[in-house]
PDBQT receptor file of N, H, CA, C and O in Angstrom, charges set to zero:
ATOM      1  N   UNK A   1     -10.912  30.957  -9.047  1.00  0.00    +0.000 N 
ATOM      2  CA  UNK A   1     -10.637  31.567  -7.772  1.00  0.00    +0.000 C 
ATOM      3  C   UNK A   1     -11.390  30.852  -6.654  1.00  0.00    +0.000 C 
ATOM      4  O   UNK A   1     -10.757  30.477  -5.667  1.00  0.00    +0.000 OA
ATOM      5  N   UNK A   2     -12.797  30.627  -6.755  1.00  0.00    +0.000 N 
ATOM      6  H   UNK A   2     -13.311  30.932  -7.556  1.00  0.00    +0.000 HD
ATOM      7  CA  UNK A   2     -13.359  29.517  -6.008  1.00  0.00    +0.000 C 
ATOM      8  C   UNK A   2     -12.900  28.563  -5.751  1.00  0.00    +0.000 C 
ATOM      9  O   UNK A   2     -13.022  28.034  -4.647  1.00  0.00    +0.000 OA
ATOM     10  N   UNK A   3     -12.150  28.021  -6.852  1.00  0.00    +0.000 N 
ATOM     11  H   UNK A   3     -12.051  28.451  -7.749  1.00  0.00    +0.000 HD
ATOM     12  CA  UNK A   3     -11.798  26.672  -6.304  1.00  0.00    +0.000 C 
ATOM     13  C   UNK A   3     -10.608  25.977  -5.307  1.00  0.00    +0.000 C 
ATOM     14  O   UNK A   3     -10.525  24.856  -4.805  1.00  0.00    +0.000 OA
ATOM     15  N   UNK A   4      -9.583  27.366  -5.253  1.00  0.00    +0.000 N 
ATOM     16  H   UNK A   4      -9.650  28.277  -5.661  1.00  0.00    +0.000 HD
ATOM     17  CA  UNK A   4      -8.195  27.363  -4.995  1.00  0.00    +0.000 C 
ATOM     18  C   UNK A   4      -9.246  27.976  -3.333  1.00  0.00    +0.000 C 
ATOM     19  O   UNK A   4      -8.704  27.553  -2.312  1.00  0.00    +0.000 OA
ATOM     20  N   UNK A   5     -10.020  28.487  -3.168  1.00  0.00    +0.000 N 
ATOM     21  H   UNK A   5     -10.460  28.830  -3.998  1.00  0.00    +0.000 HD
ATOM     22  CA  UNK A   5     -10.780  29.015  -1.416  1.00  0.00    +0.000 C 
ATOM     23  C   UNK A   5     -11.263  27.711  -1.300  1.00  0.00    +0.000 C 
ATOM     24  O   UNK A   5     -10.689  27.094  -0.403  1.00  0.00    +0.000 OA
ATOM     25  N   UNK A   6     -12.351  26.904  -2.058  1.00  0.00    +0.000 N 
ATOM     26  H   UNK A   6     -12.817  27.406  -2.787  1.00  0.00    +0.000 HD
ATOM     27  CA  UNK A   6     -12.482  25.706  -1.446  1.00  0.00    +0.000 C 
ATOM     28  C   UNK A   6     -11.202  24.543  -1.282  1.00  0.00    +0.000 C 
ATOM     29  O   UNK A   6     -11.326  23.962  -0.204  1.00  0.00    +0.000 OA
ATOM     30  N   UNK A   7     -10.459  24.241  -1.775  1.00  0.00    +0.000 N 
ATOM     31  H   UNK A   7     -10.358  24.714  -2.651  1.00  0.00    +0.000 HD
ATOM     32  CA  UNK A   7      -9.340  23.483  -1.965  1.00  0.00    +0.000 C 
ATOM     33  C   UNK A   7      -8.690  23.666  -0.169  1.00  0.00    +0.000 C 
ATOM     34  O   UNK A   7      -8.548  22.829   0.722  1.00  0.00    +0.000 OA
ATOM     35  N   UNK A   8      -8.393  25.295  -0.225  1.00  0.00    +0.000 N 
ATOM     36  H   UNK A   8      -8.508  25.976  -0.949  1.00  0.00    +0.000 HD
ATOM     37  CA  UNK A   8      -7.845  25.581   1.165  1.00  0.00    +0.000 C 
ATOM     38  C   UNK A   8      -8.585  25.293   2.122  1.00  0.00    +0.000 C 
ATOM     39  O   UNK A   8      -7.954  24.930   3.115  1.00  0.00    +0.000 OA
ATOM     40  N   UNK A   9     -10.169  25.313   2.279  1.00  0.00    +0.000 N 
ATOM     41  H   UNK A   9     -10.682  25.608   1.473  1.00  0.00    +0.000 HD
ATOM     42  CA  UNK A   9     -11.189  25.069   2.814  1.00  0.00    +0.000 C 
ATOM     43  C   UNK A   9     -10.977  23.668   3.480  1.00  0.00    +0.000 C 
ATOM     44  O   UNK A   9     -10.927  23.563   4.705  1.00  0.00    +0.000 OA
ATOM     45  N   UNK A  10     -10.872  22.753   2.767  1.00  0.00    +0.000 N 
ATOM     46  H   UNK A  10     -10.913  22.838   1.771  1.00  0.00    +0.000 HD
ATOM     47  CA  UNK A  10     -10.814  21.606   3.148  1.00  0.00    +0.000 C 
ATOM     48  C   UNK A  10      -9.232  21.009   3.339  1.00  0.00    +0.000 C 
ATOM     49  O   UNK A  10      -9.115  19.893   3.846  1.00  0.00    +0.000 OA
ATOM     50  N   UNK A  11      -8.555  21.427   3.110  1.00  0.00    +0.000 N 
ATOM     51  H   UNK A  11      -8.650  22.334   2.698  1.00  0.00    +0.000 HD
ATOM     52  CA  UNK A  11      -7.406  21.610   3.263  1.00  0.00    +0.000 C 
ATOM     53  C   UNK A  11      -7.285  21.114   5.022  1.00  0.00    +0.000 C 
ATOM     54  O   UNK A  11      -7.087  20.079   5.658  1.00  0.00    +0.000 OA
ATOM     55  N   UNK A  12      -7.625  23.037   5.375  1.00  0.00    +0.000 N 
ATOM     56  H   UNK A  12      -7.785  23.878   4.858  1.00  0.00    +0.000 HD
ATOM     57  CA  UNK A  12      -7.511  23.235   6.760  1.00  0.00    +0.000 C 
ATOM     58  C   UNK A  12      -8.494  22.335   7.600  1.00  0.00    +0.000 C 
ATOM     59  O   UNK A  12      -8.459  22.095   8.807  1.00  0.00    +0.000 OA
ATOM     60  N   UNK A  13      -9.524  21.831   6.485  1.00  0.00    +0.000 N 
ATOM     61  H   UNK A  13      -9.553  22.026   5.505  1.00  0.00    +0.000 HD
ATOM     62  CA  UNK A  13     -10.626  21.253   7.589  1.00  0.00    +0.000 C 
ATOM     63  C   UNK A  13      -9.809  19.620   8.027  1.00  0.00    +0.000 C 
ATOM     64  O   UNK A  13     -10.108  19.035   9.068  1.00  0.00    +0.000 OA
ATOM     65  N   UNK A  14      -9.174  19.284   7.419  1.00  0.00    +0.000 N 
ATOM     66  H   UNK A  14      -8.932  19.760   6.573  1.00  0.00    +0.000 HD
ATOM     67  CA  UNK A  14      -8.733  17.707   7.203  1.00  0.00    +0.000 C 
ATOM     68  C   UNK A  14      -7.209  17.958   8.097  1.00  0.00    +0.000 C 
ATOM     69  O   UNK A  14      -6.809  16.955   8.687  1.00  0.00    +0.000 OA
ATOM     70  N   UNK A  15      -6.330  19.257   8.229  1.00  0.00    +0.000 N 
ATOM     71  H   UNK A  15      -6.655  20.072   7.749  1.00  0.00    +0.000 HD
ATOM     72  CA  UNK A  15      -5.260  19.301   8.754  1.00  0.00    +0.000 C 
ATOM     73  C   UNK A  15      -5.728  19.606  10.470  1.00  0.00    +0.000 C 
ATOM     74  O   UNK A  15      -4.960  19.184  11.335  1.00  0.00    +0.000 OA
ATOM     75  N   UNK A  16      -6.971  20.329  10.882  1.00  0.00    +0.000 N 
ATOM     76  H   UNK A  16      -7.595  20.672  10.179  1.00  0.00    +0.000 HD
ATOM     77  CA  UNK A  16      -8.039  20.364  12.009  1.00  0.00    +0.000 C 
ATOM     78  C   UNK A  16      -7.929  18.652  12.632  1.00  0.00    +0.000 C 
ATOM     79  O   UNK A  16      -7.260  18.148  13.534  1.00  0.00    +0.000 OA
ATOM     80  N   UNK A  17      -8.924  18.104  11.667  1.00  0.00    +0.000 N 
ATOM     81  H   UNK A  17      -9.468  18.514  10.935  1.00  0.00    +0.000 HD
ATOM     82  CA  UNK A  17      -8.963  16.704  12.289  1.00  0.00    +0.000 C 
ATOM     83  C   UNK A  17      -7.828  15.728  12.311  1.00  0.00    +0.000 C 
ATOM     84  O   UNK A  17      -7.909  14.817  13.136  1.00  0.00    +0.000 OA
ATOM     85  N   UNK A  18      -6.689  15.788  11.458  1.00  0.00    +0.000 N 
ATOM     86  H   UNK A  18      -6.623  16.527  10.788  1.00  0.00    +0.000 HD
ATOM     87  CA  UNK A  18      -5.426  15.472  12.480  1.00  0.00    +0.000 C 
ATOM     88  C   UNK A  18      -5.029  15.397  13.418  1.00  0.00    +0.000 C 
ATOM     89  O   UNK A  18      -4.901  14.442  14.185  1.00  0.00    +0.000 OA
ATOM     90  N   UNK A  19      -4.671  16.854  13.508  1.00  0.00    +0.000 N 
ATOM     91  H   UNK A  19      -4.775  17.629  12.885  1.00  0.00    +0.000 HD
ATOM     92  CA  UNK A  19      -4.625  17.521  14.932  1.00  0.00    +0.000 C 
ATOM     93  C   UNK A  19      -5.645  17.047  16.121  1.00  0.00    +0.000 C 
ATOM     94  O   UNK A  19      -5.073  16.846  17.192  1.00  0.00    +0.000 OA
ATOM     95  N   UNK A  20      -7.089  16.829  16.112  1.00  0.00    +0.000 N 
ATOM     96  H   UNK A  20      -7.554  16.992  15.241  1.00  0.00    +0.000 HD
ATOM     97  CA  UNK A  20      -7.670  16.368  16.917  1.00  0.00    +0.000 C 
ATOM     98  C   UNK A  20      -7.091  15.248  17.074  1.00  0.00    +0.000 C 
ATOM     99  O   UNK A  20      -6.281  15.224  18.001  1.00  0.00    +0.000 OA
ATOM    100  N   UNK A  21      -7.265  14.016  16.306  1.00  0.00    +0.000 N 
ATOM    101  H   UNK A  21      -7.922  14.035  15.553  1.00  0.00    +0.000 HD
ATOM    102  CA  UNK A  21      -6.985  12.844  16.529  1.00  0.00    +0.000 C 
ATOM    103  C   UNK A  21      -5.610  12.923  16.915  1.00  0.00    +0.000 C 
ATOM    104  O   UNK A  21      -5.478  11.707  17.052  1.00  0.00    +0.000 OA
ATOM    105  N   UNK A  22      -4.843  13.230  17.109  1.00  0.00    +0.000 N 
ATOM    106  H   UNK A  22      -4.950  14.218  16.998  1.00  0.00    +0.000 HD
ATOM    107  CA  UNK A  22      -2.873  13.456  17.468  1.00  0.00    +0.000 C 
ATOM    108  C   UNK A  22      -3.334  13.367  18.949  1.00  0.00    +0.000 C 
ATOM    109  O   UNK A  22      -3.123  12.350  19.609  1.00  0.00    +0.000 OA
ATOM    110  N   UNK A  23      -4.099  14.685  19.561  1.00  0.00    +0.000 N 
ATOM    111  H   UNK A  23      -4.270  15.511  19.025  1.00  0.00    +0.000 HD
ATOM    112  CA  UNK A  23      -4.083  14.892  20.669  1.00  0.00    +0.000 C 
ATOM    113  C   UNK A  23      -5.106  13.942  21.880  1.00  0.00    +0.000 C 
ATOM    114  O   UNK A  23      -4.941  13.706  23.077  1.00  0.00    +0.000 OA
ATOM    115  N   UNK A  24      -6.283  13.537  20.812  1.00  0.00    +0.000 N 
ATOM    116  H   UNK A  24      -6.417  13.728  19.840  1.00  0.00    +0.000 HD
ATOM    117  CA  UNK A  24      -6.991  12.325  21.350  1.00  0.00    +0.000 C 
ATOM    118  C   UNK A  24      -5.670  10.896  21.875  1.00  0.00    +0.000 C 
ATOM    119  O   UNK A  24      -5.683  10.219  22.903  1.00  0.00    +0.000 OA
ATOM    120  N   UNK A  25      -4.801  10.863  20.863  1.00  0.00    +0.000 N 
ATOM    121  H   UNK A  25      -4.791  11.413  20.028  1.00  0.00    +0.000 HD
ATOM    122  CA  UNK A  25      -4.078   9.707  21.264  1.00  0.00    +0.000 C 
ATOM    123  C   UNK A  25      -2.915  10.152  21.690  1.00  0.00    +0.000 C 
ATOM    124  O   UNK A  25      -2.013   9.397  22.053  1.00  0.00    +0.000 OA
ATOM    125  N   UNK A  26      -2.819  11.668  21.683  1.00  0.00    +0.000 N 
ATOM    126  H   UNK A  26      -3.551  12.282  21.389  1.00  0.00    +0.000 HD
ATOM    127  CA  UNK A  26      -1.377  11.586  23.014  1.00  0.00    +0.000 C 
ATOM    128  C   UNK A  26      -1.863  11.519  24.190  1.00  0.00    +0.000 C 
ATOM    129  O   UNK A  26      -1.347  10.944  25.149  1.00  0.00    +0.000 OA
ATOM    130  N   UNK A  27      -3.234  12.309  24.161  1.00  0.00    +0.000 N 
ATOM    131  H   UNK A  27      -3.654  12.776  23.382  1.00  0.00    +0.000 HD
ATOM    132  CA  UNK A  27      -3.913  11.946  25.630  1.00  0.00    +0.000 C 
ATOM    133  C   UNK A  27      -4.290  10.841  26.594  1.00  0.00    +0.000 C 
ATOM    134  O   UNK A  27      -4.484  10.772  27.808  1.00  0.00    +0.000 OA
ATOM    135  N   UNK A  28      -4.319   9.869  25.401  1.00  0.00    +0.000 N 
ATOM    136  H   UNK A  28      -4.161   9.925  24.415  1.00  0.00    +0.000 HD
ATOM    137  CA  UNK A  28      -4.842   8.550  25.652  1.00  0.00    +0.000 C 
ATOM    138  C   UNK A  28      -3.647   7.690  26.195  1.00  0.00    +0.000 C 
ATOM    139  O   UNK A  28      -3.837   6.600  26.734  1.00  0.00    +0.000 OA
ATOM    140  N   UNK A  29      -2.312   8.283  26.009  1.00  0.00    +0.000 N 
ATOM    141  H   UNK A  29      -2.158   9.169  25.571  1.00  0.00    +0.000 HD
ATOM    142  CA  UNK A  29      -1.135   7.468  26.202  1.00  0.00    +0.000 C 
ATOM    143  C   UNK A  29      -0.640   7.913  27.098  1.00  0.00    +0.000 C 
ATOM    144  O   UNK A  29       0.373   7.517  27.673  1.00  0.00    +0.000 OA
ATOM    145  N   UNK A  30      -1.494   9.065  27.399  1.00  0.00    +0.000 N 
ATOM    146  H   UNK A  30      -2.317   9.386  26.931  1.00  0.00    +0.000 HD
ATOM    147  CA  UNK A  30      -0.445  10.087  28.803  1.00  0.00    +0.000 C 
ATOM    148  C   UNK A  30      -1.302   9.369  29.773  1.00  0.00    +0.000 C 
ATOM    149  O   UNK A  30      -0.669   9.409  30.828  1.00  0.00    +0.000 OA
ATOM    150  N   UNK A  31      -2.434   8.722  29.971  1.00  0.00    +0.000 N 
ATOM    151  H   UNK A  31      -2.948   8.689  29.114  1.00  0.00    +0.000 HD
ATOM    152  CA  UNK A  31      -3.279   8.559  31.083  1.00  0.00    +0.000 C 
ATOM    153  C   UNK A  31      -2.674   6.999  31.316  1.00  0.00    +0.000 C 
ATOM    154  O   UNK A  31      -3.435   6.353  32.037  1.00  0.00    +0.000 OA
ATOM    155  N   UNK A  32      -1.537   6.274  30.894  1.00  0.00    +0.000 N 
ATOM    156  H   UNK A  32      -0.919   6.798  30.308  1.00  0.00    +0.000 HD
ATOM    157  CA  UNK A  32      -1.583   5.328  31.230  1.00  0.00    +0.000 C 
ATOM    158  C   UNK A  32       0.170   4.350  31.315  1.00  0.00    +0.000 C 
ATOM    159  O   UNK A  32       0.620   3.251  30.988  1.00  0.00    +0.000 OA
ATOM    160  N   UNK A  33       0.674   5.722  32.018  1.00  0.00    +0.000 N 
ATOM    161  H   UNK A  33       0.309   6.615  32.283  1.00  0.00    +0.000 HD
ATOM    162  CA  UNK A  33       2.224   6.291  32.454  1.00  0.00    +0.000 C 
ATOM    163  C   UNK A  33       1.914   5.120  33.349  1.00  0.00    +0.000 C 
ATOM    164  O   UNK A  33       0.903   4.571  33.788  1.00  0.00    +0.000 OA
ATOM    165  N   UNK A  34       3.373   4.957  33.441  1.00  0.00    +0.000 N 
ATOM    166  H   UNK A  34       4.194   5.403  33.085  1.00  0.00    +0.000 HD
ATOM    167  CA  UNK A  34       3.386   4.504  35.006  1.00  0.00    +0.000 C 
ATOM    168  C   UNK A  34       4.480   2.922  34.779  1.00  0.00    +0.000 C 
ATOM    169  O   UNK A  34       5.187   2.661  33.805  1.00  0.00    +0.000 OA
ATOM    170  N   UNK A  35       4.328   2.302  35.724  1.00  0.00    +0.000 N 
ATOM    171  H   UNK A  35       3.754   2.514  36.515  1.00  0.00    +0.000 HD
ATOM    172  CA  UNK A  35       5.326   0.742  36.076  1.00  0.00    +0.000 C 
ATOM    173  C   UNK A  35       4.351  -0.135  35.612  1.00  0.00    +0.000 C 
ATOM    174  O   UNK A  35       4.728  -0.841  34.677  1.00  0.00    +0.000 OA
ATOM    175  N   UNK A  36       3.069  -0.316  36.038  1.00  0.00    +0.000 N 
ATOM    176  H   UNK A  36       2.762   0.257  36.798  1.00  0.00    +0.000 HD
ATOM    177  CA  UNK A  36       1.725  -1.265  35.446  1.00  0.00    +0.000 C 
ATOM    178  C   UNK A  36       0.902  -0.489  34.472  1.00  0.00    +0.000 C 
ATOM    179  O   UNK A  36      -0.201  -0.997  34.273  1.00  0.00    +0.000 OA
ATOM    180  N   UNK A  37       1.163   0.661  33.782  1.00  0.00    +0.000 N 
ATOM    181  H   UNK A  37       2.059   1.074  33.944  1.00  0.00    +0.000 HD
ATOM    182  CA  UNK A  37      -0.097   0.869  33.191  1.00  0.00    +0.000 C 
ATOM    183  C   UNK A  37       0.108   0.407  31.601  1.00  0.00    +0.000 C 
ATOM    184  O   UNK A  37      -0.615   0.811  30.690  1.00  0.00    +0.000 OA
ATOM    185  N   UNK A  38       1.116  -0.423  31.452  1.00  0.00    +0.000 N 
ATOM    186  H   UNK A  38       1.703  -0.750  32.192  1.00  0.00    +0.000 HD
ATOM    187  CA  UNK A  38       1.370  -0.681  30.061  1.00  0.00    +0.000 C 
ATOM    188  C   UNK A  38       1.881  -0.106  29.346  1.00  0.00    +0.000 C 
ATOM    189  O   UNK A  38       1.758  -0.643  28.245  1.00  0.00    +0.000 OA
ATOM    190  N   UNK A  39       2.566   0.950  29.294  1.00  0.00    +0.000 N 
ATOM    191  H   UNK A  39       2.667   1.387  30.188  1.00  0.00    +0.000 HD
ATOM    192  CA  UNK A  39       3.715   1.649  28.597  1.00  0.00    +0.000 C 
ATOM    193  C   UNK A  39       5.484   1.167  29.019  1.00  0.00    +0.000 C 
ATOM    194  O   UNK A  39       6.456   1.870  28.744  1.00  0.00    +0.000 OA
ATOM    195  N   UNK A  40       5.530   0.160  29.552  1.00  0.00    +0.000 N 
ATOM    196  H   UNK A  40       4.740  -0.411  29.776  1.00  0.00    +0.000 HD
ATOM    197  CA  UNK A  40       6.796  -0.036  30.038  1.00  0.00    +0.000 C 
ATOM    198  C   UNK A  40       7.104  -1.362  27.861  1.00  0.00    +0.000 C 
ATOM    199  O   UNK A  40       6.499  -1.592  26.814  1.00  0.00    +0.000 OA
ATOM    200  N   UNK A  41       8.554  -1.732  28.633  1.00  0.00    +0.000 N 
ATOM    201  H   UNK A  41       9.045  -1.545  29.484  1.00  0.00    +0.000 HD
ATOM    202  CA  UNK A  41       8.838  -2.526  27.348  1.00  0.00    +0.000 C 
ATOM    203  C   UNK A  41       8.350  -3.592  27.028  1.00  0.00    +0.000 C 
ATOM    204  O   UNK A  41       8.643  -4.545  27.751  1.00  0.00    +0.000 OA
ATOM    205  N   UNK A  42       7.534  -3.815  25.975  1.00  0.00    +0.000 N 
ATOM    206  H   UNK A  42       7.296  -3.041  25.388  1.00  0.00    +0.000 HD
ATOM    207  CA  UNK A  42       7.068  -5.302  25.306  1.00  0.00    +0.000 C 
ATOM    208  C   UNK A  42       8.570  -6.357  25.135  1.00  0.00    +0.000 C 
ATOM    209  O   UNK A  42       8.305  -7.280  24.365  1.00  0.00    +0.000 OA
ATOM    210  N   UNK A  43       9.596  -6.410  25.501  1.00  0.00    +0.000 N 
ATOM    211  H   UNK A  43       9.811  -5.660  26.127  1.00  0.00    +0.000 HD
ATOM    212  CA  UNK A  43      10.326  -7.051  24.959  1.00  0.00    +0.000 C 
ATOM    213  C   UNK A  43      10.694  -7.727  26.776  1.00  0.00    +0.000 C 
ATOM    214  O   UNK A  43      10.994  -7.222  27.858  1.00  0.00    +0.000 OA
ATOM    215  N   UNK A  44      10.427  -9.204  26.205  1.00  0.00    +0.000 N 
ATOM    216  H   UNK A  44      10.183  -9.615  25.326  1.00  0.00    +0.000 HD
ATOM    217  CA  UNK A  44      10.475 -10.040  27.211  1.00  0.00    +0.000 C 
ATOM    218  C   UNK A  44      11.615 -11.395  27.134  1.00  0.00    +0.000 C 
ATOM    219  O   UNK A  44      11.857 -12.008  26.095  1.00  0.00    +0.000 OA
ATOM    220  N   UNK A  45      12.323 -11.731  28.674  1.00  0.00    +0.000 N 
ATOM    221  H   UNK A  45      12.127 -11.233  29.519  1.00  0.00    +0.000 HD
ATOM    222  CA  UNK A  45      13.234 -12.675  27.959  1.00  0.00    +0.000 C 
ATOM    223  C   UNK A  45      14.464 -12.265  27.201  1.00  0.00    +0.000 C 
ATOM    224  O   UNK A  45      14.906 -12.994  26.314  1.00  0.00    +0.000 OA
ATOM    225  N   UNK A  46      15.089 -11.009  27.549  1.00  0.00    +0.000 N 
ATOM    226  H   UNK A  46      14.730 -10.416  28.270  1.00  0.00    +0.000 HD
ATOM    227  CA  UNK A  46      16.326 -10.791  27.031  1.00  0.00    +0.000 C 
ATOM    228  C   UNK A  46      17.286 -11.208  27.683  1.00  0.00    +0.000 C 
ATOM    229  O   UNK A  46      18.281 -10.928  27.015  1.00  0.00    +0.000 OA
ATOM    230  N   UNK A  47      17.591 -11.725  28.616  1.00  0.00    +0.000 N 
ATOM    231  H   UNK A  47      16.783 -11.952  29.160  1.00  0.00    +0.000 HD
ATOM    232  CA  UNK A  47      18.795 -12.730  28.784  1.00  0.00    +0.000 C 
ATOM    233  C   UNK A  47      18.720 -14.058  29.239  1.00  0.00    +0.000 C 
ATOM    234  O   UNK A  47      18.319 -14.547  30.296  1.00  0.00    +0.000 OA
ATOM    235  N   UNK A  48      19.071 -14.412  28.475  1.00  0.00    +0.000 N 
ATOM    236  H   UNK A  48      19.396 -14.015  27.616  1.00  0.00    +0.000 HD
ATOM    237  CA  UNK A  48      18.719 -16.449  27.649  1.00  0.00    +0.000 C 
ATOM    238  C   UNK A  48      19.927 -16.956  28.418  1.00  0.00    +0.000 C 
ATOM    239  O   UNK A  48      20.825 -16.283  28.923  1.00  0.00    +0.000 OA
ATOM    240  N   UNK A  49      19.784 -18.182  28.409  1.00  0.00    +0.000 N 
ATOM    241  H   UNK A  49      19.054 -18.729  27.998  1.00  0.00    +0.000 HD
ATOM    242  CA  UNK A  49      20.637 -18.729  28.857  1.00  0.00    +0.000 C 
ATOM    243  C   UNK A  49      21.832 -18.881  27.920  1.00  0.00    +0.000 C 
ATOM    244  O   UNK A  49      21.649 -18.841  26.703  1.00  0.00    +0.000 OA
ATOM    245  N   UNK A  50      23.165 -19.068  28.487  1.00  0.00    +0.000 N 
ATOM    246  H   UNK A  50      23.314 -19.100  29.475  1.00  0.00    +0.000 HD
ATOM    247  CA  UNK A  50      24.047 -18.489  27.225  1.00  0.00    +0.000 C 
ATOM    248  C   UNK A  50      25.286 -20.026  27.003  1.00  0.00    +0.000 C 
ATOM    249  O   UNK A  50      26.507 -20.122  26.872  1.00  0.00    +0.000 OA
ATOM    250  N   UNK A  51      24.052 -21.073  27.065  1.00  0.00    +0.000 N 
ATOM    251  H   UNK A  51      23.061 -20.995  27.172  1.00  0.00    +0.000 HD
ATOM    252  CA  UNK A  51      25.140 -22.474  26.835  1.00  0.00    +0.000 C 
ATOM    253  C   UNK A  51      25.425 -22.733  25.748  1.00  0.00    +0.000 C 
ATOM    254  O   UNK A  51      26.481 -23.291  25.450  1.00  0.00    +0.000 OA
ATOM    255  N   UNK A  52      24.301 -22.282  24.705  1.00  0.00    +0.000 N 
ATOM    256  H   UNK A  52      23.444 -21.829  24.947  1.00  0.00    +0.000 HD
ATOM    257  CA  UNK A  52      24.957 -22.651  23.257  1.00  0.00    +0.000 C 
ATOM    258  C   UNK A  52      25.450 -21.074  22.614  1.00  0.00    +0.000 C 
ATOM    259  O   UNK A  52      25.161 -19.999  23.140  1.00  0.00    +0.000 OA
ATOM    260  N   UNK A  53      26.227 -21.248  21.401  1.00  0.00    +0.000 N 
ATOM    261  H   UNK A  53      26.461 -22.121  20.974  1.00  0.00    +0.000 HD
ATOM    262  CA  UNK A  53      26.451 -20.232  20.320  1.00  0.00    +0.000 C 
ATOM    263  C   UNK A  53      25.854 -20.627  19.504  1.00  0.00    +0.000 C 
ATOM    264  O   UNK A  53      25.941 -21.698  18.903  1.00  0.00    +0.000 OA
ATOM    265  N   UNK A  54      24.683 -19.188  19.315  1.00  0.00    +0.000 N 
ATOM    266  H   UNK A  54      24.613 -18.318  19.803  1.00  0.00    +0.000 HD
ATOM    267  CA  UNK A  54      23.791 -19.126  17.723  1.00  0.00    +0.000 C 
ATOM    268  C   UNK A  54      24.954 -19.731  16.775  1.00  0.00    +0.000 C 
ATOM    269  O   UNK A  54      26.154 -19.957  16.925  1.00  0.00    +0.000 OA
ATOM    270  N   UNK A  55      23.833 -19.916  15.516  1.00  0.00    +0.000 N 
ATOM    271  H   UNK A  55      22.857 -19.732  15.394  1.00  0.00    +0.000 HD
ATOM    272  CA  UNK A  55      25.001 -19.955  14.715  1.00  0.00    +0.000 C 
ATOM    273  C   UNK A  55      23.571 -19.339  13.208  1.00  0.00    +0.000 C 
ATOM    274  O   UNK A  55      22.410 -19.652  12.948  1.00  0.00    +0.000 OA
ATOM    275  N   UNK A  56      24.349 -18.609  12.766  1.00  0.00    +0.000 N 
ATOM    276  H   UNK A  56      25.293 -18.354  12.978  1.00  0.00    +0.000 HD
ATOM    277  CA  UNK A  56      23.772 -17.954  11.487  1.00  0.00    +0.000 C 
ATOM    278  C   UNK A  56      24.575 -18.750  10.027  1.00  0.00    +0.000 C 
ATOM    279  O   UNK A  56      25.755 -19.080   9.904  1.00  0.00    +0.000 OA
ATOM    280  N   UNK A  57      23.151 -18.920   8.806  1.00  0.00    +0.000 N 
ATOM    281  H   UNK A  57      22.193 -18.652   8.905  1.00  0.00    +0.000 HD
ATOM    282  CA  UNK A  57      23.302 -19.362   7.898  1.00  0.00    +0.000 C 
ATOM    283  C   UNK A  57      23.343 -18.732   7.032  1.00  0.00    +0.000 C 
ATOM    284  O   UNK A  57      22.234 -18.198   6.986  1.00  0.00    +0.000 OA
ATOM    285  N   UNK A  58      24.086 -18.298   6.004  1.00  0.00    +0.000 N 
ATOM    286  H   UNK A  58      24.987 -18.731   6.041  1.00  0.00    +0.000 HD
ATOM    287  CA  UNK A  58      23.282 -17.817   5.032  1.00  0.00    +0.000 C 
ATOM    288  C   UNK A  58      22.095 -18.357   3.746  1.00  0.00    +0.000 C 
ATOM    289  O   UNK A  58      22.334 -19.238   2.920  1.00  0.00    +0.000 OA
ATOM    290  N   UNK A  59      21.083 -17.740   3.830  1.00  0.00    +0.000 N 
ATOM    291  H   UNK A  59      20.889 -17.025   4.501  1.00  0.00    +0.000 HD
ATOM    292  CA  UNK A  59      19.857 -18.094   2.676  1.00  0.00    +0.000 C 
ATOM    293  C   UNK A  59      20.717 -18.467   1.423  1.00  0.00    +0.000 C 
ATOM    294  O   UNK A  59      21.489 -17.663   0.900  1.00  0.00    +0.000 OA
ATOM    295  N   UNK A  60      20.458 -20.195   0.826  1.00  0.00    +0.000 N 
ATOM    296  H   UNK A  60      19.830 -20.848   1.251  1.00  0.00    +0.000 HD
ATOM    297  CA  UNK A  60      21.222 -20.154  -0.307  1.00  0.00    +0.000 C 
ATOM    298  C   UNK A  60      20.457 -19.930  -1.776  1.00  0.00    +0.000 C 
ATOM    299  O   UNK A  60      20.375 -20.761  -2.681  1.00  0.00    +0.000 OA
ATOM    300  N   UNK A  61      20.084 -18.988  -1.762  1.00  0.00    +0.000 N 
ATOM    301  H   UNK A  61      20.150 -18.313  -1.027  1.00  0.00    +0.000 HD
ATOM    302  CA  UNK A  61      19.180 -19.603  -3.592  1.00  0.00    +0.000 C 
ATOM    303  C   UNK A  61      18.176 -18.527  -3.407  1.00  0.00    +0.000 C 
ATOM    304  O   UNK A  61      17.285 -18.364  -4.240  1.00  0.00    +0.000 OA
TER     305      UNK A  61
């Protein structure tokens, strides 16, 4: 019977510090909204110049 109260014990203590850390880093991502604060898209260079056609291989072996 002890062991199934400690089990839950730590259970809740480890599902606690989740939760902290979740809200440490939603917080941390909410403070840095914006056009410059670095949440905009990492993807740079999406329209290439369009003189050649890729051409895909398939892997032989």
């Amino acid at each position: 019977m002890a062991d199934s109260t400690d089990r839950e014990a730590g259970d809740d203590e480890v599902k606690r510090r989740f939760r902290e850390a979740l809200e440490r880093k939603r917080t941390a991502s909410a403070g840095r909204g914006g056009k410059n604060g670095g949440a905009g898209s990492k993807v740079r260079g999406v329209h290439e110049r369009a003189d050649h056609q890729r051409q895909f291989r398939r892997k032989s072996g």
